[in-house]
N, CA, C and O of each residue as an XYZ file, in Angstrom:
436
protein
N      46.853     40.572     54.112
C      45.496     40.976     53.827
C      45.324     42.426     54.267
O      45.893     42.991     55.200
N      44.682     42.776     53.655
C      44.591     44.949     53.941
C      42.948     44.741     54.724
O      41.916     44.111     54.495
N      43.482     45.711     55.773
C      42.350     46.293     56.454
C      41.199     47.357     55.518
O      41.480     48.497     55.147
N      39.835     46.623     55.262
C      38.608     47.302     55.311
C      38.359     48.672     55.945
O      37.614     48.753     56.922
N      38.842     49.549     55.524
C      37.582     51.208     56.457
C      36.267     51.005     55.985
O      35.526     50.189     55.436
N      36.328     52.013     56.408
C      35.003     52.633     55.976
C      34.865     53.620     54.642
O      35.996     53.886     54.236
N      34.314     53.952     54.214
C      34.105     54.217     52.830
C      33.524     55.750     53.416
O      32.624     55.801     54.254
N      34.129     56.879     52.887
C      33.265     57.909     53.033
C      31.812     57.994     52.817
O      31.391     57.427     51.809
N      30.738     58.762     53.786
C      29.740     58.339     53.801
C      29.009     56.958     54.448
O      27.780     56.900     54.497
N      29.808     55.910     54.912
C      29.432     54.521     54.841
C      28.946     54.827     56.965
O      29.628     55.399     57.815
N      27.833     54.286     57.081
C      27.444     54.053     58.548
C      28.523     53.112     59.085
O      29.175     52.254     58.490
N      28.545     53.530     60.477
C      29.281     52.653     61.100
C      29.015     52.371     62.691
O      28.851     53.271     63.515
N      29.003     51.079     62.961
C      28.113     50.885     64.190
C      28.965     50.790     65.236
O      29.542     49.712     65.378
N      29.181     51.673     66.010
C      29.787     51.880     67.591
C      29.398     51.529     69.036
O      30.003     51.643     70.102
N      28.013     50.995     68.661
C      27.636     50.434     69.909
C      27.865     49.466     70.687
O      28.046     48.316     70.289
N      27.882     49.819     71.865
C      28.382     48.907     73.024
C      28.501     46.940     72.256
O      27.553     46.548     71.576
N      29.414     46.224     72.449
C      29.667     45.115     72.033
C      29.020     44.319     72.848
O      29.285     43.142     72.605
N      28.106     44.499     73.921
C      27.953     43.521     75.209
C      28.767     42.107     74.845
O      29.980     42.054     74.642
N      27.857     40.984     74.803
C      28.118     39.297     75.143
C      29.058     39.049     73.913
O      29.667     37.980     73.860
N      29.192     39.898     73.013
C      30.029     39.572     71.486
C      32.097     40.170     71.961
O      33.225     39.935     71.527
N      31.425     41.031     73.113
C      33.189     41.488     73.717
C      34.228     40.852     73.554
O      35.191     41.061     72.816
N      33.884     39.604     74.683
C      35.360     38.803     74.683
C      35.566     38.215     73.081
O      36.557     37.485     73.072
N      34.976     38.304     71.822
C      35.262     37.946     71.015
C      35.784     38.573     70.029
O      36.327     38.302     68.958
N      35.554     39.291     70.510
C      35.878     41.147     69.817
C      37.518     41.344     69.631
O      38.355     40.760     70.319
N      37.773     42.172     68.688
C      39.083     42.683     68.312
C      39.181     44.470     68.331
O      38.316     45.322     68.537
N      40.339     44.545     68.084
C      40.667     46.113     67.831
C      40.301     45.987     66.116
O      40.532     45.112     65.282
N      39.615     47.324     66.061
C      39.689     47.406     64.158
C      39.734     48.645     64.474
O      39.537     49.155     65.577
N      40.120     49.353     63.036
C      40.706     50.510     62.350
C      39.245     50.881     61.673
O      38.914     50.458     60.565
N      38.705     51.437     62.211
C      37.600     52.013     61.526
C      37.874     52.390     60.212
O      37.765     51.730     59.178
N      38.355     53.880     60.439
C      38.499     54.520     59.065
C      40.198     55.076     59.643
O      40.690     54.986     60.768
N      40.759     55.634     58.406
C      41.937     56.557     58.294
C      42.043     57.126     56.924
O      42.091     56.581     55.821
N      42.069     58.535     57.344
C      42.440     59.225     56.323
C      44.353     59.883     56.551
O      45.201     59.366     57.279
N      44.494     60.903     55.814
C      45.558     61.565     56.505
C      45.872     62.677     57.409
O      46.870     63.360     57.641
N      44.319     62.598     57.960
C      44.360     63.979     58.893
C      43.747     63.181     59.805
O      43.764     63.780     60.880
N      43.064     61.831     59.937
C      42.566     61.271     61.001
C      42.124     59.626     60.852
O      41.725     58.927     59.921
N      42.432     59.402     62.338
C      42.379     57.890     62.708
C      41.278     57.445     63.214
O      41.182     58.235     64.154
N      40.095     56.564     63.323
C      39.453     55.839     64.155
C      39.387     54.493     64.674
O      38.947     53.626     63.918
N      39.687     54.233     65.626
C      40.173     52.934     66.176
C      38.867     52.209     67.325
O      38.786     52.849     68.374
N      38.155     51.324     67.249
C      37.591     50.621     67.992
C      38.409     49.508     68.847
O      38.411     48.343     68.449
N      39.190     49.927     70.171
C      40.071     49.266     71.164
C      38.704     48.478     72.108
O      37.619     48.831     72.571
N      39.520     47.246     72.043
C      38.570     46.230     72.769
C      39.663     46.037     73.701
O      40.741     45.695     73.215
N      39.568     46.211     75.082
C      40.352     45.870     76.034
C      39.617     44.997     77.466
O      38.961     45.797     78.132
N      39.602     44.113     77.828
C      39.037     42.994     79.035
C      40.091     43.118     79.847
O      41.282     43.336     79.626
N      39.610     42.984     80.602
C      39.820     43.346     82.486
C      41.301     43.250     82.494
O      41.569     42.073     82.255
N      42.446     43.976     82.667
C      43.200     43.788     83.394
C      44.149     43.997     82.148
O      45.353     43.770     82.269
N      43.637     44.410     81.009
C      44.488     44.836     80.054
C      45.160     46.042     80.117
O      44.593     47.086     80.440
N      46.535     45.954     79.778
C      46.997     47.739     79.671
C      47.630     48.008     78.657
O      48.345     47.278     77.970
N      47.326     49.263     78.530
C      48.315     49.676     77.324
C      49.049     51.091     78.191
O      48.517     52.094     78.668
N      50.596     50.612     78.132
C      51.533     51.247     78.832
C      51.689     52.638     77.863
O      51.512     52.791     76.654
N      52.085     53.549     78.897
C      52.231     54.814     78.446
C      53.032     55.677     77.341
O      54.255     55.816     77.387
N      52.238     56.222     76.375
C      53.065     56.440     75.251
C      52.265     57.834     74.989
O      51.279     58.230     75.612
N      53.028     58.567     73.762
C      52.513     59.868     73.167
C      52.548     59.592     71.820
O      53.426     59.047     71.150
N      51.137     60.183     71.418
C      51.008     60.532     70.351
C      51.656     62.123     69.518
O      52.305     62.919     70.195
N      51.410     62.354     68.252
C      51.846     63.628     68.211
C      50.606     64.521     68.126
O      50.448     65.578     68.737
N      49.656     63.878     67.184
C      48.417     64.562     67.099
C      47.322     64.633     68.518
O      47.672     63.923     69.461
N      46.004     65.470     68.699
C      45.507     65.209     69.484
C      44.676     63.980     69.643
O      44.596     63.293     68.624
N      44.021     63.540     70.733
C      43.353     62.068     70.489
C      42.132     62.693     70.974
O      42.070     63.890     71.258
N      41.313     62.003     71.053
C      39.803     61.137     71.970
C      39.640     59.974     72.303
O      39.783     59.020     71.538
N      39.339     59.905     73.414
C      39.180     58.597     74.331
C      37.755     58.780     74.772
O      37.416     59.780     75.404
N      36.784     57.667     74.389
C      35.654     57.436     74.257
C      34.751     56.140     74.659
O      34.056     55.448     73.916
N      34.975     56.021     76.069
C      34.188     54.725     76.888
C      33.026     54.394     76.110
O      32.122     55.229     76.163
N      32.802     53.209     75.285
C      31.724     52.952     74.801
C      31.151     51.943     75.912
O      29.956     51.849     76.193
N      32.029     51.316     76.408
C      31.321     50.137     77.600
C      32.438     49.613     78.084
O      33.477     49.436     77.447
N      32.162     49.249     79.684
C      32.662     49.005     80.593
C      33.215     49.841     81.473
O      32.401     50.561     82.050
N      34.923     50.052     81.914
C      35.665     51.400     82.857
C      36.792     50.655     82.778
O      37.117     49.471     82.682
N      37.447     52.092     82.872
C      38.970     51.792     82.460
C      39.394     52.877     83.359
O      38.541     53.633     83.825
N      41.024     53.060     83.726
C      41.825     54.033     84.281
C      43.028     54.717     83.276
O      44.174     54.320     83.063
N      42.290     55.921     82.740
C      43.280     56.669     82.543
C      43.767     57.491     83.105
O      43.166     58.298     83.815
N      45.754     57.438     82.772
C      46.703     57.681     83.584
C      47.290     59.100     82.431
O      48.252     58.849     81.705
N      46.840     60.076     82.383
C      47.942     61.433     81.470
C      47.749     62.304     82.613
O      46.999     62.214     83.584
N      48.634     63.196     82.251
C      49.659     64.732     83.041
C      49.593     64.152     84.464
O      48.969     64.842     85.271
N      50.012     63.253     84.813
C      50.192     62.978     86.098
C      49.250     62.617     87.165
O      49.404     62.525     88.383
N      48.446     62.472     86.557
C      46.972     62.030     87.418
C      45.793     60.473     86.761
O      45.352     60.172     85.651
N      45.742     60.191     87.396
C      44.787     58.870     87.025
C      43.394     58.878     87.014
O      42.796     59.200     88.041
N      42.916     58.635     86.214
C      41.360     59.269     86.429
C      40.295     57.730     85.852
O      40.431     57.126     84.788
N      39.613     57.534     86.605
C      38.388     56.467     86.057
C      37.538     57.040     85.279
O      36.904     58.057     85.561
N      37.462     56.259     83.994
C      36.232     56.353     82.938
C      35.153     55.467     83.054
O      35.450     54.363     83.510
N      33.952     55.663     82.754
C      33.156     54.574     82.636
C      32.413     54.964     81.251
O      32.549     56.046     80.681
N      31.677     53.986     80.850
C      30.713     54.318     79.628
C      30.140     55.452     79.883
O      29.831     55.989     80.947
N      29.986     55.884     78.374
C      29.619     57.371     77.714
C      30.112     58.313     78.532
O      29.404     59.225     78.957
N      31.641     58.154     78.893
C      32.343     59.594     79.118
C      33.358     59.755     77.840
O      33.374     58.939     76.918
N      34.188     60.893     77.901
C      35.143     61.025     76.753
C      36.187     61.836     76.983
O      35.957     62.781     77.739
N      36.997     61.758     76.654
C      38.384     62.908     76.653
C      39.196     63.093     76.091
O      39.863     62.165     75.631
N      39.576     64.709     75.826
C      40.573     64.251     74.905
C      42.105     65.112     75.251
O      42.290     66.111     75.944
N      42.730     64.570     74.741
C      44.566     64.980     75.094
C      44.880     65.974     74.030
O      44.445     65.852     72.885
N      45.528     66.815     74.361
C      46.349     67.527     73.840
C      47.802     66.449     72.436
O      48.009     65.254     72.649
N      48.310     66.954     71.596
C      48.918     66.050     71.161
C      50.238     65.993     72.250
O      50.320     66.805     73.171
N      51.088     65.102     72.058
C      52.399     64.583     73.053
C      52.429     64.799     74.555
O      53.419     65.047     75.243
N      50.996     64.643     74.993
C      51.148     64.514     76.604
C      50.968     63.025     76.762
O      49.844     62.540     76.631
N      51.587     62.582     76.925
C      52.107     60.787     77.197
C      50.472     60.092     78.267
O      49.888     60.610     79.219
N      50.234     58.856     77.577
C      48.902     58.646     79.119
C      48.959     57.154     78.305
O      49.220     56.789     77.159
N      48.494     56.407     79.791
C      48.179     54.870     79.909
C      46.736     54.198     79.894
O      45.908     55.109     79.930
N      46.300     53.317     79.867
C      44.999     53.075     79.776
C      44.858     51.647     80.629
O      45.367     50.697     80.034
N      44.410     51.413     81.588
C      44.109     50.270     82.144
C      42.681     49.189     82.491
O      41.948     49.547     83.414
N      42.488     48.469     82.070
C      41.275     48.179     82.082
C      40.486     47.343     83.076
O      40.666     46.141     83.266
N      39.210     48.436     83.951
C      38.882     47.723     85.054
C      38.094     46.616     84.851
O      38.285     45.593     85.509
N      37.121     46.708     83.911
C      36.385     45.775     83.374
C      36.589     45.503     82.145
O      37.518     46.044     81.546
N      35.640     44.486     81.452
C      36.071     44.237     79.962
C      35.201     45.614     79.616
O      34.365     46.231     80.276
N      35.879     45.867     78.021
C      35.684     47.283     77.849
C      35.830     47.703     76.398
O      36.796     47.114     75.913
N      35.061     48.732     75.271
C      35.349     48.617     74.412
C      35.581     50.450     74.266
O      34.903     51.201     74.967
N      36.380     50.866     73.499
C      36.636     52.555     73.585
C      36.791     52.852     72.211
O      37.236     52.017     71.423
N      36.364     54.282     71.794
C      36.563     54.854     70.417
C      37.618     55.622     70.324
O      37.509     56.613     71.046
N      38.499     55.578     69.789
C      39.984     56.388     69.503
C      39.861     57.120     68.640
O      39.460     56.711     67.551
N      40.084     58.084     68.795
C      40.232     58.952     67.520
C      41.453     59.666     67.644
O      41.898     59.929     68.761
N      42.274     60.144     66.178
C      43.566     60.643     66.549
C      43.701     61.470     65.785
O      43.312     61.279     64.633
N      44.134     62.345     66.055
C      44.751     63.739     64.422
C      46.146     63.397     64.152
O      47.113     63.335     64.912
N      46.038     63.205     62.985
C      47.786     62.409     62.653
C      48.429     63.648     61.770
O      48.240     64.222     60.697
N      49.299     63.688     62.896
C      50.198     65.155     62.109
C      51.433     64.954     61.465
O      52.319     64.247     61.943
N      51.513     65.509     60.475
C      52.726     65.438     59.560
C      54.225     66.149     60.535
O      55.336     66.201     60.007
């Protein structure tokens, strides 16, 4: 079955997931070929071990706190903070609470 985007132009709702969380999935917002959007649903104690992208990203606490781990330092997020990486600096994501984040990626040829 093929993943649904979003349709250029088409609204798309990013707000916090509260009590619907734990039921929640990762979806692929949109992708084009210059960019990714990813809605990551991660609950307590989830990680996603350390990897690099090539393009640059954004990391975008929509709800809960998480620990991100790039250039050698670990840093706590909580809702409505954001950051973003350079492309191929490697970083981890750990999740303190349940938690939902906006990804965005520049996908380079």
């Amino acid at each position: 079955m093929a993943i649904t985007h979003a349709a250029p132009g088409q609204l798309v709702d990013v707000q916090p997931l509260g009590d619907q969380l734990s039921e929640s999935r990762n979806v692929a917002l949109f992708k084009t070929d210059e960019l990714e959007v990813i809605r990551l649903v991660m609950p307590t104690g989830k990680a996603m071990p350390s990897h690099a992208v090539n393009g640059h990203i954004m990391i975008h606490c929509l709800e809960g706190a998480i620990n991100l781990t790039a250039g050698g330092q670990t840093r706590p997020m909580k809702a409505g903070q954001l950051v973003w990486l350079e492309g191929g600096v490697s970083h981890a994501l750990e999740a303190v609470q349940d938690s939902s984040l906006l990804l965005t990626i520049v996908l380079r040829k």
